[in-house]
C-alpha positions as CSV (number, residue, x, y, z in Angstrom):
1,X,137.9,255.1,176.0
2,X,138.9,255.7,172.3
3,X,139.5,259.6,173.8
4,X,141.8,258.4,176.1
5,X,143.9,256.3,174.1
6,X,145.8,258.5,172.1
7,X,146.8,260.9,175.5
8,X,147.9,257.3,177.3
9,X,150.3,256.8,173.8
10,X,151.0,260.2,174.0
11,X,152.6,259.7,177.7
12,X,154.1,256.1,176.3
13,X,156.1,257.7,173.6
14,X,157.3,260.5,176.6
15,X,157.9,258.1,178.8
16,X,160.4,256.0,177.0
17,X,162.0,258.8,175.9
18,X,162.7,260.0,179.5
19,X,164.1,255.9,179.9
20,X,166.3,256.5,177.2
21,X,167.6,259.6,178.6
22,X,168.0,258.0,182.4
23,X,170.4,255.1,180.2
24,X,172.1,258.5,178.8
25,X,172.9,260.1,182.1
26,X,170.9,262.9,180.7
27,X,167.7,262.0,182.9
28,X,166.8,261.7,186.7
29,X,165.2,258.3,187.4
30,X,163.1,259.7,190.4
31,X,161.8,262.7,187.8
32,X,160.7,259.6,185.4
33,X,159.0,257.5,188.9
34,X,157.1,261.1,189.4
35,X,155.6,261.5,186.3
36,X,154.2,257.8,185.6
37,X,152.7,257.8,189.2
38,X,151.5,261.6,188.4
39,X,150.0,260.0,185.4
40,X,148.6,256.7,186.7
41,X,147.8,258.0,190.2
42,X,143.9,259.4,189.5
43,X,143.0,256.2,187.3
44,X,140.7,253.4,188.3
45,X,142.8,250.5,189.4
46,X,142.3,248.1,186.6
47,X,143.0,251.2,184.1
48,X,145.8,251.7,185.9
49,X,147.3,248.1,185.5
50,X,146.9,248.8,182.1
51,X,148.4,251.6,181.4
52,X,151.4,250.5,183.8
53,X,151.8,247.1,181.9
54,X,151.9,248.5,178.3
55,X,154.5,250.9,179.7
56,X,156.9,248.0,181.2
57,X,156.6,246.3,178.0
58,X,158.2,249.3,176.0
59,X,160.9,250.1,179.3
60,X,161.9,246.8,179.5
61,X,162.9,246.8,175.9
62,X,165.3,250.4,176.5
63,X,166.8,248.5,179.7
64,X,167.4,244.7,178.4
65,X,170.9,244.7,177.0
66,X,172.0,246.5,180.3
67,X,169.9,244.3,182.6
68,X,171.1,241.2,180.5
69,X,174.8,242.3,181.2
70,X,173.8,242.4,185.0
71,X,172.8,239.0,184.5
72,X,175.7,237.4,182.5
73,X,178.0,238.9,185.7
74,X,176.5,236.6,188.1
75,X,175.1,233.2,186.3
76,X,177.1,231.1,183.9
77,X,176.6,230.6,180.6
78,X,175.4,226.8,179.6
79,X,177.3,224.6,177.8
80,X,177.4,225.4,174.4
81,X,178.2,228.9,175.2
82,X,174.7,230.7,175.5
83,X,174.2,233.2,177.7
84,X,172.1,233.0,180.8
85,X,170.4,236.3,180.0
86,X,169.2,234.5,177.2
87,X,167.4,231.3,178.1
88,X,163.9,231.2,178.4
89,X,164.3,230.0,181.7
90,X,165.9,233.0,183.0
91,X,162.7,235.6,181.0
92,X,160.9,236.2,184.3
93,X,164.6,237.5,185.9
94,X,165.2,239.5,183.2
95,X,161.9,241.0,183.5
96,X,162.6,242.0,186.8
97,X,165.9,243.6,186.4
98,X,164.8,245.3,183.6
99,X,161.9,247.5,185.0
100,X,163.0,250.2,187.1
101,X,160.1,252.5,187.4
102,X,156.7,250.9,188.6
103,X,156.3,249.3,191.7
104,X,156.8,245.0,191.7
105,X,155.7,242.7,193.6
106,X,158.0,239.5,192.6
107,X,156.5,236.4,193.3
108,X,159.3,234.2,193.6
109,X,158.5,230.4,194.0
110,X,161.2,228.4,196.2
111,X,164.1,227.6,194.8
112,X,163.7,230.2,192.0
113,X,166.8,232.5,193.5
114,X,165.2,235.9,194.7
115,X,168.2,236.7,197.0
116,X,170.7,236.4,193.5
117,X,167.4,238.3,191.5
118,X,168.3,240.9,194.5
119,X,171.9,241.3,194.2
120,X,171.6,241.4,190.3
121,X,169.1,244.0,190.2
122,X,171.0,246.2,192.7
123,X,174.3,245.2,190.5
124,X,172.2,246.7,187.6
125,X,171.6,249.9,189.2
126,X,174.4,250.3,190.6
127,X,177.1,249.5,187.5
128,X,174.5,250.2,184.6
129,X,172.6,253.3,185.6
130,X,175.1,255.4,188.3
131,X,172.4,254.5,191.0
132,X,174.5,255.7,194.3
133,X,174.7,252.9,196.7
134,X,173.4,254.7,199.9
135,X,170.2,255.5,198.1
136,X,169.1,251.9,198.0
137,X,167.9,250.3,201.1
138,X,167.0,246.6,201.4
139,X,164.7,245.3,205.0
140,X,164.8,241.9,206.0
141,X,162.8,239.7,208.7
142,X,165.6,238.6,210.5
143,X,169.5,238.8,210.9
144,X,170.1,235.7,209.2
145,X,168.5,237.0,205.5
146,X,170.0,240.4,206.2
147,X,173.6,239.1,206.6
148,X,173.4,236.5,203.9
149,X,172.7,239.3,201.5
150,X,175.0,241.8,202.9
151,X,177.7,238.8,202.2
152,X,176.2,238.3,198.7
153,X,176.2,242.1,197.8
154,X,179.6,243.0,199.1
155,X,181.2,239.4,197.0
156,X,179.1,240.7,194.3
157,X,180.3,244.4,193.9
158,X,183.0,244.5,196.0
159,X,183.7,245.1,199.3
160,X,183.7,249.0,199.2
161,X,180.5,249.4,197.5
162,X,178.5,246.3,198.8
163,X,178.8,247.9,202.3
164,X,177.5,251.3,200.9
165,X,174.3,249.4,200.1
166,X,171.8,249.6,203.3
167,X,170.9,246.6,204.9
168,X,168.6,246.1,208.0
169,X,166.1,243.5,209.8
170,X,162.8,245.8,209.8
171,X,163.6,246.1,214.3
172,X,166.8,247.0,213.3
173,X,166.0,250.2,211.7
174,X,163.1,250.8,214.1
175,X,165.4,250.4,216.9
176,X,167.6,253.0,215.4
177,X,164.9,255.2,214.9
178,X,163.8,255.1,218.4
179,X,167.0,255.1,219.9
180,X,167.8,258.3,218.0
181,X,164.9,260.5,217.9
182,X,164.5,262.7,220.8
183,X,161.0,261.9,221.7
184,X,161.4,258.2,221.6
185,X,165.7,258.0,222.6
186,X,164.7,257.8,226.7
187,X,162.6,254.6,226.6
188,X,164.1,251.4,227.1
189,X,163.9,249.1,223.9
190,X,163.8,245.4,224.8
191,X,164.3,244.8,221.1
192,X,167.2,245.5,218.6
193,X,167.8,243.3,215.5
194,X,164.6,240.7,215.8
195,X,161.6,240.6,218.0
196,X,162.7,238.1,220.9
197,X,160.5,238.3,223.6
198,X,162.9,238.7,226.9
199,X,162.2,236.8,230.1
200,X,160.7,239.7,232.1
201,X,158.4,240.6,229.5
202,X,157.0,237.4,229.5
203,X,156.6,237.4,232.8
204,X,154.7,240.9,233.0
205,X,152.2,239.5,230.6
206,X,151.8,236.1,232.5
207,X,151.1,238.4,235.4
208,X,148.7,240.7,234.0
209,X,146.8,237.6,232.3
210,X,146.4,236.0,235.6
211,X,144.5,239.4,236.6
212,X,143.0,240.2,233.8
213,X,141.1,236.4,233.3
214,X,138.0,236.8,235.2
215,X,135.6,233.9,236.3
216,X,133.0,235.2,233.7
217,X,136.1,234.5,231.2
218,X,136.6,231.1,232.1
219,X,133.4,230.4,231.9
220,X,133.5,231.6,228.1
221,X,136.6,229.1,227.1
222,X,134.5,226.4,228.8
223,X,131.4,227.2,226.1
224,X,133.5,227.3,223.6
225,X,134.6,224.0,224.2
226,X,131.3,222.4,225.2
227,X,129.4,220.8,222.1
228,X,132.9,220.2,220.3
229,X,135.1,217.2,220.1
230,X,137.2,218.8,222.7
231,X,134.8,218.9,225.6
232,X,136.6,216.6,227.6
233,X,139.6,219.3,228.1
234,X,137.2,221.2,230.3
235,X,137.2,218.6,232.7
236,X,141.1,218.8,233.0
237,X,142.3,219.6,236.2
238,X,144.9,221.6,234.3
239,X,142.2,223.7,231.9
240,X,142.5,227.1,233.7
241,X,146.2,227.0,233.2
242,X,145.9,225.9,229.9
243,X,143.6,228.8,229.1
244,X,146.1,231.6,230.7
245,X,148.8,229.8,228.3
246,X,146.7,230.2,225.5
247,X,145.9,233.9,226.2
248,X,149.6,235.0,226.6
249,X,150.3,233.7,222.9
250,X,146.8,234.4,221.8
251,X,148.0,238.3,222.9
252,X,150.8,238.6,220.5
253,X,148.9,237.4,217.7
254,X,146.2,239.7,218.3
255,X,148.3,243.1,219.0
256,X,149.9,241.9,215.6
257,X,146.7,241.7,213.8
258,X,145.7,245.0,214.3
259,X,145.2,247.4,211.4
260,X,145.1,243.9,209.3
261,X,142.6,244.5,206.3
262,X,140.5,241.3,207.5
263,X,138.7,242.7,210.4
264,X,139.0,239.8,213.9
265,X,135.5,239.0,214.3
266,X,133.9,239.9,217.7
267,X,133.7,237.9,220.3
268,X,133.9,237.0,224.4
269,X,137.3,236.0,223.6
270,X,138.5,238.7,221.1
271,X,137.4,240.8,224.0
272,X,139.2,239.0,226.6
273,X,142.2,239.7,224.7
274,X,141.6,243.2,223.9
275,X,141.5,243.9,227.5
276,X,144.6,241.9,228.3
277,X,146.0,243.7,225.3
278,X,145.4,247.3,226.9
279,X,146.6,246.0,230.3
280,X,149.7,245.1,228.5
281,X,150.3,248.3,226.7
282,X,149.6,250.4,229.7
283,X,152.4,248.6,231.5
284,X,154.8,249.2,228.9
285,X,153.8,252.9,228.8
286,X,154.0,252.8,232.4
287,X,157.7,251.7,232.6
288,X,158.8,253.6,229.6
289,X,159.3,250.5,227.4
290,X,159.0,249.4,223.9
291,X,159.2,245.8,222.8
292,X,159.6,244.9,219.3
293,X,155.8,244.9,218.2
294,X,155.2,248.3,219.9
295,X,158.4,249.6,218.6
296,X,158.0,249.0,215.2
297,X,154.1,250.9,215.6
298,X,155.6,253.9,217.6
299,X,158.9,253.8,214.2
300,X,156.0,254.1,211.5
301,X,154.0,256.6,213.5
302,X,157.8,259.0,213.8
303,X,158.5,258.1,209.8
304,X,154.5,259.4,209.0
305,X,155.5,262.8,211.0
306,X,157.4,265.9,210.3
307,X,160.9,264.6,212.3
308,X,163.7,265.8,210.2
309,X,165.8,262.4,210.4
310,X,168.2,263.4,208.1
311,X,169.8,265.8,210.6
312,X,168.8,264.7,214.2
313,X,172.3,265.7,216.3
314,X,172.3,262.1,217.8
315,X,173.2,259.9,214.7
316,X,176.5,257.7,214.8
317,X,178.6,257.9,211.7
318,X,178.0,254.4,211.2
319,X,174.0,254.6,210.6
320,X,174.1,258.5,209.3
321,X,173.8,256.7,205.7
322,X,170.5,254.8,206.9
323,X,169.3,258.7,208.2
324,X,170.3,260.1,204.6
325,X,168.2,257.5,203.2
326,X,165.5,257.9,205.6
327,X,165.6,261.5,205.7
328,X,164.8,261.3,201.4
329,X,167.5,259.7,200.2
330,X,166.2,256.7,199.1
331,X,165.5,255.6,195.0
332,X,165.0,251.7,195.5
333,X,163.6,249.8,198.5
334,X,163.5,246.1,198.3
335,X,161.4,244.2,200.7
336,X,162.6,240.3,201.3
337,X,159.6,237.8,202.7
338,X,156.5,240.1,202.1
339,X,154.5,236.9,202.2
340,X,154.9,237.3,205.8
341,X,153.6,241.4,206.1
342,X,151.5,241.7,209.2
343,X,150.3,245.7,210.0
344,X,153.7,247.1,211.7
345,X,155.6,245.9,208.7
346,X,153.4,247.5,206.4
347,X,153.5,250.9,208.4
348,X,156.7,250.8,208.5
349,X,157.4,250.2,204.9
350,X,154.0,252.9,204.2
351,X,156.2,255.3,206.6
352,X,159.5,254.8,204.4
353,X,157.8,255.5,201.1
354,X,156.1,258.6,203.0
355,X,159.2,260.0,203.4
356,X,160.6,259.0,199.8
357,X,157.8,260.1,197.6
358,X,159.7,258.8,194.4
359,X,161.1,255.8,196.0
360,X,160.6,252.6,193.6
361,X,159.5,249.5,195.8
362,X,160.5,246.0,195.0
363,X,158.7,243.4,197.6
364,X,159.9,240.0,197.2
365,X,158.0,236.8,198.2
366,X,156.2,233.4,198.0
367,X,152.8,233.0,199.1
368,X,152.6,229.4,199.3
369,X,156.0,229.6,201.9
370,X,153.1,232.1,203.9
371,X,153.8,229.6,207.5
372,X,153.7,233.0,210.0
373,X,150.1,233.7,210.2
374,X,150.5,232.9,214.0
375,X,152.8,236.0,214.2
376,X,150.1,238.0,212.7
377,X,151.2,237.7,209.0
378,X,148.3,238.0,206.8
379,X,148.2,237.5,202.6
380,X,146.5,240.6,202.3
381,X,149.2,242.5,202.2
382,X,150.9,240.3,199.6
383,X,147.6,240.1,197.5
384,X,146.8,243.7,197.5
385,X,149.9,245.2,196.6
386,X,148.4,247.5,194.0
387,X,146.0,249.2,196.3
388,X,148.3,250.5,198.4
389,X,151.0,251.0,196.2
390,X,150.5,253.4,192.6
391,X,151.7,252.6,189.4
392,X,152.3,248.1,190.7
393,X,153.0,245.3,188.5
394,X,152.9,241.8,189.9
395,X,155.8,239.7,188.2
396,X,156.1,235.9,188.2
397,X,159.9,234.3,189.3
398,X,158.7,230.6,189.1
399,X,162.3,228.4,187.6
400,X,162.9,226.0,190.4
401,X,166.6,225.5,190.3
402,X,166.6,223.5,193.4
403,X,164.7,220.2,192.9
404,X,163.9,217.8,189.8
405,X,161.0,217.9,187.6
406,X,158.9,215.3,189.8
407,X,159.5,217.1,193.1
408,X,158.5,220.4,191.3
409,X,155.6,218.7,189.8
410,X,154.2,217.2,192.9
411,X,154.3,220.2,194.7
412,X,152.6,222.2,191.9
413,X,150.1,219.6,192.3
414,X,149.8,219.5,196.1
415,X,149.6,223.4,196.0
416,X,146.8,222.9,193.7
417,X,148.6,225.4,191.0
418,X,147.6,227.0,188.0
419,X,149.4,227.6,184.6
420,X,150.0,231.2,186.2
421,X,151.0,230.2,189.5
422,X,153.0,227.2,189.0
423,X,156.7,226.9,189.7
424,X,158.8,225.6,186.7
425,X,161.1,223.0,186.8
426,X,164.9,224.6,185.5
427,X,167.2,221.4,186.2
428,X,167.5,218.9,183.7
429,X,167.1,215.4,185.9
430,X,163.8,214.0,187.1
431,X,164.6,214.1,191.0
432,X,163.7,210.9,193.4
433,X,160.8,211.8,195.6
């Protein structure tokens, strides 16, 4: 270890100076993103966080009066005149803006702002360091978020360059992948902006989980049941249909949950749904179709390939810049809700990074707002950011500057929260619970 040491200073003392240069014009920020993960990339994970936090703690330092300036655009200065970039409140936003090569995952507690830590940041790039709009790409869950912050980036740096700035639900830009790509642009998509399942594909999977639930099926719900407090609902005139409801939710979940590092254990009814699942799948293939789950699978598996998106003939002007970006474009990718990740998000994400080598991701979330595990979302993917992503830092945003201290307080409580975890009152007044 002592061996080591002065090499990892040695690369400190280059990397700043390459930080210093980016703030100078004189430097390439991607050409500073390759070298750290070049560095970092071969090291044990825990060395690795090491060696990445020492080196955000000398970065942030070359970035902070520009980041601060980002900040003082947006939030108001208190009362007796001192700047918001300044208050110990604000450190953890500051932190954030400031760091622009690793990798962050930004816890951000509710109430703490992480669509205004979003704009800022992209602000910073944008005004401070010459980042070019089109090359930074933010996903969203749904069309909501994504045209809240389109609003919020456009107000924030004008209407000309906010619109430069990419902006799409995850389906979105799988939809416009599919719909482009000449392998995948003759299949009918019954998605576009959000999953929303449509009436006839509910349908088909009604009908294929009347055939596919056997007798012998049945009979291993009924076990299930039997020896449990629920035991009476087998003797529901009802229970069969109940059971055939069950399964055509129980599907979604389970196509969702595939590829999810915690493995579904084996069982009569996993295997019940796997078979219902393939049923499924082999209609859509049948018809040509895509919905939104299988959409956003056949997206990552075209973004992992060789397609040259950049210059597919069948691009309209008005998503050529998401292509660009796509195609190796992109410098900053920011991820809203990754409490939520389930497998397709995360190979689609994986697939975007593929393709961007020297792209910096920023993945934004709360894991106690984690309510979508019955869409497949699984913590994992939140939690284990620095496995699948080289040269990560995991950054607190816990100032609460929605409720008062006592509503802040009990939730930390009820949430069971340590020092570290805990989100932290910013208003002044107590709050009536």
């Amino acid at each position: 270890m002592n061996i080591e040491a002065p090499q990892i200073t040695l690369f400190e003392d280059s990397h700043i100076e390459h930080c210093k240069n980016v703030l100078k014009k004189e430097a390439q920020i991607e050409d500073v993103v390759r070298a750290l993960r070049d560095n970092v990339g071969d090291k044990h994970r825990t060395e690795q966080t090491e060696v990445v936090t020492e080196i955000a703690k000398r970065e942030r330092k070359v970035f902070k009066t520009r980041a601060a300036a980002a900040i003082d655009r947006h939030l108001d200065a208190t009362e007796d005149g001192t700047k918001a970039s300044e208050l110990a409140i604000n450190k953890g936003l500051l932190n954030f803006v400031s760091l622009i090569t690793p990798n962050i995952r930004l816890r951000a507690r509710a109430g703490s702002g992480k669509s205004t830590a979003l704009v800022i940041k992209c602000d910073f790039l944008i005004n401070e360091l010459g980042v070019a709009p089109e090359a930074i790409q933010l996903l969203t869950f749904n069309r909501s978020a994504s045209n809240d912050l389109s609003k919020k980036l456009r107000k924030a740096l004008g209407d000309k360059v906010g619109k430069r700035v990419g902006v799409n639900t995850f389906h979105s830009l799988a939809y416009h992948i599919l719909n482009c790509c000449p392998q995948t642009q003759h299949l009918k998509l019954i998605f576009k902006e959000e999953d929303r399942s449509q009436k006839e594909q509910l349908s088909d999977l009604e009908a294929i989980v009347v055939k596919e639930t056997t007798a012998r099926d049945f009979a291993a719900y009924r076990e299930r049941y039997e020896g449990t407090s629920y035991s009476y609902m087998t003797r529901f005139e009802n229970f069969d249909q109940s059971i055939r409801d069950f399964v055509t939710g129980a599907t979604a979940l389970y196509r969702a949950r595939r590829g999810t590092p915690t493995p579904l254990k084996h069982n009569p009814v996993t295997r019940h749904l796997e078979r219902v699942v393939a049923a499924y799948e082999a209609r859509l293939r049948q018809s040509s179709t895509l919905d939104g789950e299988a959409g956003l699978r056949e997206a990552a598996r075209i973004l992992e390939s060789d397609v040259d998106l950049a210059n597919l003939n069948r691009i309209d002007e008005g998503i050529q810049p998401l292509f660009t970006r796509l195609g190796g474009g992109m410098q900053f990718l920011f991820v809203d809700e990754f409490q939520d990740f389930s497998a397709a998000f995360a190979e689609i994400t994986q697939g975007v990074m593929a393709r961007n080598p020297n792209c910096v991701m920023n993945a934004v979330g709360d894991d106690w707002q984690s309510i979508n595990a019955f869409m497949g979302a699984d913590l994992s993917f939140f939690n284990g950011m620095k496995k699948t992503h080289v040269a990560s830092l995991n950054l607190p945003l816990h100032s609460n500057w929605r409720c008062g201290k006592r509503i802040v307080e009990l939730g930390n409580r009820v949430m069971g929260a340590s020092k570290a975890t805990a989100a932290v009152p910013a208003l002044l007044h107590e709050g009536k619970i």
